[in-house]
C-alpha positions in Angstrom: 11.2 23.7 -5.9 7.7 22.7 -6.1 7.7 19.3 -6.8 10.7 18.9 -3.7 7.7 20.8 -1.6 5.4 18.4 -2.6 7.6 15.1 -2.0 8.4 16.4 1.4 5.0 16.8 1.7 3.7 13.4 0.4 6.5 11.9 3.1 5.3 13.6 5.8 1.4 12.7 5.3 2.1 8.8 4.6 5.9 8.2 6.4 7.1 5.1 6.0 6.3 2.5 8.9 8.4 -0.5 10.2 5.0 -2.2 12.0 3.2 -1.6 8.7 5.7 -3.4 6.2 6.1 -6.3 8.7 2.3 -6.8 9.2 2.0 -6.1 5.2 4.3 -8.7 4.2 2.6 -11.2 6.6 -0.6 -10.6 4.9 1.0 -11.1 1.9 2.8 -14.3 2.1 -0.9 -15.6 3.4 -3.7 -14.0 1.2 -4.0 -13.0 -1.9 -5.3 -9.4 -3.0 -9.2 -9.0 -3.8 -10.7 -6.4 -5.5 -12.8 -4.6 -2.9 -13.9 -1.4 -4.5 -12.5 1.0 -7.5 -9.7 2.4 -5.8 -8.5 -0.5 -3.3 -8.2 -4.0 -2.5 -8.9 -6.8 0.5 -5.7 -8.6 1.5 -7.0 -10.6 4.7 -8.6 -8.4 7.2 -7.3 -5.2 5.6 -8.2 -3.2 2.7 -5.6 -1.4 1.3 -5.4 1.4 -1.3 -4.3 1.0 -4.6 -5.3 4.1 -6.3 -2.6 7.1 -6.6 0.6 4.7 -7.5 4.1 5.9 -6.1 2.4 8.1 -3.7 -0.4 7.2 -1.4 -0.7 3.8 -2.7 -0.6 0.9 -0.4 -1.2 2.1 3.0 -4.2 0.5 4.9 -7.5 2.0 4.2 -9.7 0.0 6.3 -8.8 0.4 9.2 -7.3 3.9 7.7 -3.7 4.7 9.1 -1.7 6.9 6.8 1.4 4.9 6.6 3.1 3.5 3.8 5.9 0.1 3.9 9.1 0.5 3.0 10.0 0.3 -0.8 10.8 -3.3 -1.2 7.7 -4.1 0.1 6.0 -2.0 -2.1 7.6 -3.3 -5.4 6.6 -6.9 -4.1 2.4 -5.6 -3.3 2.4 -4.0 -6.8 4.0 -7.2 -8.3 1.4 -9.6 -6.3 -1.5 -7.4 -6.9 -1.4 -7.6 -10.8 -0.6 -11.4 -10.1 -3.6 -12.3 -7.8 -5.9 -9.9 -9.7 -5.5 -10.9 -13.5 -5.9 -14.6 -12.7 
């Protein structure tokens, strides 16, 4: 019951956003991630979270909006971001 609380929860505080995952993938197909503090990375103009993975990761933290792209998207930003970063 707890962890359903908390999933319901996590949706609710970073729902998933059409405008984001279109905008995200723009960025993507034209930048490559850079490492712009501990917990998150530059990709163009944005800085976007990377710490808390399957959660709160990936939604833009610079400017901050608490949104999160839809799942594809996401498997594609955490594929990219090991790619651009460990070259």
């Amino acid at each position: 019951m707890f962890l359903r609380k908390l999933w319901y929860w996590f949706r609710s505080y970073y729902p998933l956003d059409a405008t984001w995952d279109r905008l995200f993938n723009d960025l993507m197909d034209k930048h490559k991630f850079e490492l712009e503090g501990q917990f998150s990375a530059r990709l163009g103009s944005v800085v976007v979270w990377t710490a808390n993975e399957g959660y709160a990761d990936m939604h833009p933290y610079e400017p901050e909006f608490n949104v999160r792209p839809f799942y594809t998207t996401y498997l594609r930003a955490r594929k990219k971001i090991q790619e651009d970063l460990l070259q």
